[in-house]
Backbone as a chain_set.jsonl record, in Angstrom:
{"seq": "XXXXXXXXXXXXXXXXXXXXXXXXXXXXXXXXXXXXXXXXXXXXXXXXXXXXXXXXXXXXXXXXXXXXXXXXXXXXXXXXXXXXX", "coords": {"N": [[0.842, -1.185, 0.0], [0.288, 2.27, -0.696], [0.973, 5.273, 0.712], [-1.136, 7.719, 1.798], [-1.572, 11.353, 2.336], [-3.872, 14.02, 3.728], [-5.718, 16.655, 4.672], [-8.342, 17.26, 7.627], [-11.617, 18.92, 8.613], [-12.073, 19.966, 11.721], [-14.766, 19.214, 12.176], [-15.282, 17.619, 10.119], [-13.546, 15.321, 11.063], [-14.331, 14.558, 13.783], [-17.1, 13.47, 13.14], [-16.565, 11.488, 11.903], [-15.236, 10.262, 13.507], [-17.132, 9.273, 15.465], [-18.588, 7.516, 13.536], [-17.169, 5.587, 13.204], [-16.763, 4.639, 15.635], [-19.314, 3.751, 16.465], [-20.031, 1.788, 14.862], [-17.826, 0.051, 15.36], [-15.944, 0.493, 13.406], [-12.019, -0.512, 13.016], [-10.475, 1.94, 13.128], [-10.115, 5.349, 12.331], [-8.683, 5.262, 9.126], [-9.347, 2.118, 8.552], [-12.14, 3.029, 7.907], [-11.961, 5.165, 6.449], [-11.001, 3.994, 4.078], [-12.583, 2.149, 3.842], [-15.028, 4.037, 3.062], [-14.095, 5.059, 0.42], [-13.559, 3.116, -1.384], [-16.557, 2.188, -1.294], [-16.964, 4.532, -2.796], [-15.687, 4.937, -5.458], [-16.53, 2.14, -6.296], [-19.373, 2.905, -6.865], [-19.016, 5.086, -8.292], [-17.324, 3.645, -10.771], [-19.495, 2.198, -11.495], [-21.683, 3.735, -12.392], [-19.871, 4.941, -14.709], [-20.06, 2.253, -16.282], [-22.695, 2.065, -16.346], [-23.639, 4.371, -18.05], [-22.008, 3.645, -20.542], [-23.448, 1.587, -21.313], [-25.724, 2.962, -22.232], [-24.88, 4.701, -23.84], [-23.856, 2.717, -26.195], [-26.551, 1.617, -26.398], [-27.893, 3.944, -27.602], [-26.315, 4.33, -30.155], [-27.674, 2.229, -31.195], [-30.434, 2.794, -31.218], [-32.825, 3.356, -32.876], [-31.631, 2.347, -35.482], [-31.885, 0.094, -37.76], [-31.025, -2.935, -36.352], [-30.279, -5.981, -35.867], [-31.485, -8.646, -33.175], [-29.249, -10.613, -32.789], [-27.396, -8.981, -33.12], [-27.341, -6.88, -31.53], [-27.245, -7.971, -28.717], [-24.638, -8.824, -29.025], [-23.112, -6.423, -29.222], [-24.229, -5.816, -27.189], [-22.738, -7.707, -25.426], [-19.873, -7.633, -25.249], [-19.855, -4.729, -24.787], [-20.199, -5.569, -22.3], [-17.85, -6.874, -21.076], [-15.666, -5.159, -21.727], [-16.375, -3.086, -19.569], [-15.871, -4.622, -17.332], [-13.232, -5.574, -17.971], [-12.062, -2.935, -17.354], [-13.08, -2.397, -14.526], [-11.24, -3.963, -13.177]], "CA": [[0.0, 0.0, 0.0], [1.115, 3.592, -0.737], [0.749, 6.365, 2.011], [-1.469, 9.107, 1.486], [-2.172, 12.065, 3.374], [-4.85, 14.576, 3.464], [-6.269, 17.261, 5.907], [-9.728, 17.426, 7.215], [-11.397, 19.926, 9.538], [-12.898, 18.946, 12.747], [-16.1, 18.412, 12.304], [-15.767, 15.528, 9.712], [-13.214, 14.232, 12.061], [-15.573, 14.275, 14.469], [-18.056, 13.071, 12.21], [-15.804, 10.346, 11.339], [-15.105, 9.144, 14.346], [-18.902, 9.564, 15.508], [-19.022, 6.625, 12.608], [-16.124, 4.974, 13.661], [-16.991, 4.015, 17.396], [-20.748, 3.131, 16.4], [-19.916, 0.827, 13.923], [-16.789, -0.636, 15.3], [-14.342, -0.204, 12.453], [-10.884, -0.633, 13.931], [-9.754, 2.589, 13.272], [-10.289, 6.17, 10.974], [-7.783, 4.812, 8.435], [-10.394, 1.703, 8.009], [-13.401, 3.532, 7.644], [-12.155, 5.913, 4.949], [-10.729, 2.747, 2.794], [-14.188, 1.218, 2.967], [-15.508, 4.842, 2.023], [-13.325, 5.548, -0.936], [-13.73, 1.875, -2.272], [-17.843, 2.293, -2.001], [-17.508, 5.375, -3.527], [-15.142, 4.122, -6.093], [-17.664, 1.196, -7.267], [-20.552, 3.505, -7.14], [-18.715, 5.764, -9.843], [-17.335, 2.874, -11.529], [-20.982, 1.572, -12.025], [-21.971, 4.938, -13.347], [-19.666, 4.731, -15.636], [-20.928, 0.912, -16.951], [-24.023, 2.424, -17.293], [-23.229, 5.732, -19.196], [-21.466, 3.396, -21.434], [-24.352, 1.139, -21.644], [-26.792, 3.767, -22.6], [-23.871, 5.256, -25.289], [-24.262, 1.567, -27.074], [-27.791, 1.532, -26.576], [-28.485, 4.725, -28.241], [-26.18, 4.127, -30.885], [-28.232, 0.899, -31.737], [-31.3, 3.179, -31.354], [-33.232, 4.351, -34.486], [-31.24, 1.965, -36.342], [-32.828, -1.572, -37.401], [-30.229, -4.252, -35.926], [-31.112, -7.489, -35.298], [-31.483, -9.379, -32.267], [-28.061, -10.821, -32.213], [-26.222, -7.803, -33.051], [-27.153, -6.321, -29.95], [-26.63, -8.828, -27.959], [-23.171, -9.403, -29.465], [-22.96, -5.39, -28.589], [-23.769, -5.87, -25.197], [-21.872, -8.382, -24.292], [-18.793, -7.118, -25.966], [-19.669, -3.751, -23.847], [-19.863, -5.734, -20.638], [-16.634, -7.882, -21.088], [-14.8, -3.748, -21.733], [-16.967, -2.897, -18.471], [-15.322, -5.921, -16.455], [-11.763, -5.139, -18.059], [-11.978, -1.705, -17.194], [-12.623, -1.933, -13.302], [-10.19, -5.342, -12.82]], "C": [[0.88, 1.24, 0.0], [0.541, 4.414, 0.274], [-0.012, 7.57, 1.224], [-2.151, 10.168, 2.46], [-2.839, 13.213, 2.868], [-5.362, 15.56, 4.945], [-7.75, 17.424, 6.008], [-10.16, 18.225, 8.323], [-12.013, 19.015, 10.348], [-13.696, 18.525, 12.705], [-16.506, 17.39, 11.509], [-14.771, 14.968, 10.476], [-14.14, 13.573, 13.075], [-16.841, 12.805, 14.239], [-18.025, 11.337, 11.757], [-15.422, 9.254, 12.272], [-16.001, 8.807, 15.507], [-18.795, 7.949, 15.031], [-18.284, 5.23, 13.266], [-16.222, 3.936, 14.808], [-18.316, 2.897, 17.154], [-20.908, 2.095, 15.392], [-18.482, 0.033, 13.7], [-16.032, -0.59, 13.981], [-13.389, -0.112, 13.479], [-10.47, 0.767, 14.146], [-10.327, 3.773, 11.517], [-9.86, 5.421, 9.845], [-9.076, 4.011, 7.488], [-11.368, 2.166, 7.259], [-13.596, 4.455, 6.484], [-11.623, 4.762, 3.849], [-12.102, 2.596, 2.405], [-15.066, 2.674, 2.174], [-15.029, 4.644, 0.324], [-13.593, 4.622, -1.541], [-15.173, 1.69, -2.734], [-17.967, 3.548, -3.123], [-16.803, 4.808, -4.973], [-16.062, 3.208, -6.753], [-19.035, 1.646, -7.478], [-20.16, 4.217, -8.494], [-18.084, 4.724, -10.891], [-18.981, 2.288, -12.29], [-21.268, 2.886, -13.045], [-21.018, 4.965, -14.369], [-20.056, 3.794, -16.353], [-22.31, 1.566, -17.596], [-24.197, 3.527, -18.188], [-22.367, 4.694, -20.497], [-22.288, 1.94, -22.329], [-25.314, 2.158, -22.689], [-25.691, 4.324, -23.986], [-24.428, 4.01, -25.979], [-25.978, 1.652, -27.379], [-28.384, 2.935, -27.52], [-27.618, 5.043, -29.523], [-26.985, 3.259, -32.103], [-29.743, 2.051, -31.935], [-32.291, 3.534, -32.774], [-32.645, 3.061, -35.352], [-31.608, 0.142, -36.546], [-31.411, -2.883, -37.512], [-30.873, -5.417, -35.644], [-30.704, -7.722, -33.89], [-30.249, -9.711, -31.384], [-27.073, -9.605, -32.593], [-26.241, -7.331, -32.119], [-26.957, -7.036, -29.082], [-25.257, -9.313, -28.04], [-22.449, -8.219, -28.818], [-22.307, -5.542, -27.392], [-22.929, -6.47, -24.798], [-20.357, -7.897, -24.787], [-18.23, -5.545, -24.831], [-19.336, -4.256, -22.231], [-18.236, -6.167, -20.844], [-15.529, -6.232, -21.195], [-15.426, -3.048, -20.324], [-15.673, -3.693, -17.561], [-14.014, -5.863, -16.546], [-11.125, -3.724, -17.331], [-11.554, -1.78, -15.544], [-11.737, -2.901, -12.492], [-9.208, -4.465, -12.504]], "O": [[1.977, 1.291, 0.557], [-0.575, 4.067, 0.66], [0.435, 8.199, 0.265], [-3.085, 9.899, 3.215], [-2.579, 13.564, 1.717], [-5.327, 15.101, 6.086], [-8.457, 17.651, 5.026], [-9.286, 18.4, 9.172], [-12.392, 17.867, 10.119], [-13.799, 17.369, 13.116], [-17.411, 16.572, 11.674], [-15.072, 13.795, 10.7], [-14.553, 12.415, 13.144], [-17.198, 11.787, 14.833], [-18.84, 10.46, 11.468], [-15.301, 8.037, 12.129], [-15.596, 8.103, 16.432], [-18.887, 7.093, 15.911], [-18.789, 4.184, 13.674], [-15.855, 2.762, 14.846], [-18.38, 1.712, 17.48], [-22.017, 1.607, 15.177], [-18.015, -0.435, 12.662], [-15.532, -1.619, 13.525], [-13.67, 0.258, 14.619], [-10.074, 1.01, 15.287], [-10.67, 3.446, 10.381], [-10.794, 4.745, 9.413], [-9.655, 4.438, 6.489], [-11.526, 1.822, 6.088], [-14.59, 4.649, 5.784], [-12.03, 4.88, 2.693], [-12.678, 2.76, 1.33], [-15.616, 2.581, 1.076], [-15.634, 4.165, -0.635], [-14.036, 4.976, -2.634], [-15.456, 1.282, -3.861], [-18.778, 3.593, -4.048], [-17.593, 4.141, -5.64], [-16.403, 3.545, -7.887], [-19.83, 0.977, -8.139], [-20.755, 4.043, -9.557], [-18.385, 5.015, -12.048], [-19.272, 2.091, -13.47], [-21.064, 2.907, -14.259], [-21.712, 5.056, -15.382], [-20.567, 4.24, -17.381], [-22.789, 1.591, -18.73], [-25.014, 3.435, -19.103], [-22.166, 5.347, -21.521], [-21.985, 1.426, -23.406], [-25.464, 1.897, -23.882], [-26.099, 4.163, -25.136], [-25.568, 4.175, -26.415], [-26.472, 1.737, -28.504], [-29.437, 2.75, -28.131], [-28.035, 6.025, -30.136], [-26.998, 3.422, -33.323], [-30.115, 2.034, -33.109], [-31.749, 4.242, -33.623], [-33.538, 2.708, -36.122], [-31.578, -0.749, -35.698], [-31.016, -3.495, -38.505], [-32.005, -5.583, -35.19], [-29.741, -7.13, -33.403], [-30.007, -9.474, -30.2], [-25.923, -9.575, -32.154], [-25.157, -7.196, -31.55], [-26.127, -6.501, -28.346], [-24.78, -10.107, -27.229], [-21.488, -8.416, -28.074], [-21.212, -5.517, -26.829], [-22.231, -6.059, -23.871], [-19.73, -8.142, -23.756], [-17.139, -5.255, -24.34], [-18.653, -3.747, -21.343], [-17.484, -5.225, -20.594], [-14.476, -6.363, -20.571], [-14.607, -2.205, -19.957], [-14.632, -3.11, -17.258], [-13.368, -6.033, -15.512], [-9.986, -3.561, -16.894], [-10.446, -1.484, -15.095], [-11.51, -2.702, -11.298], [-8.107, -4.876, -12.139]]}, "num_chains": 1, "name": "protein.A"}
């Protein structure tokens, strides 16, 4: 792991370690990993789906068949799945 540091004012310390106590993590440190990592796969998702909806409205309007989009999609997921590995 690499070191990173950051300043925050009191009251999300506070705030933080408010969270901290009442939900047993071990320690600040913890508690912002597991943040950063939900937030992290929340904006990863948003991206999947912004890049869903790009394919999908490419395909829109335009008469594809069945398996072309489905060849699409899965083509988009499998660049989804590479992406956040």
């Amino acid at each position: 792991m690499k070191l990173v540091t950051f300043k925050m004012d009191k009251t999300n310390i506070r705030r933080v370690d408010g969270i901290v106590n009442q939900f047993s993590f071990e320690s600040r440190t913890e508690f912002i990993r597991q943040a950063i990592r939900e937030l992290v796969e929340e904006y990863e998702t948003k991206l999947a789906v912004r890049k869903l909806a790009k394919i999908k409205g490419f395909a829109k309007g335009k008469n594809i068949s069945k398996k072309e989009w489905e060849t699409t999609r899965e083509k988009a997921f499998k660049e989804i799945e590479a992406s956040i590995k």
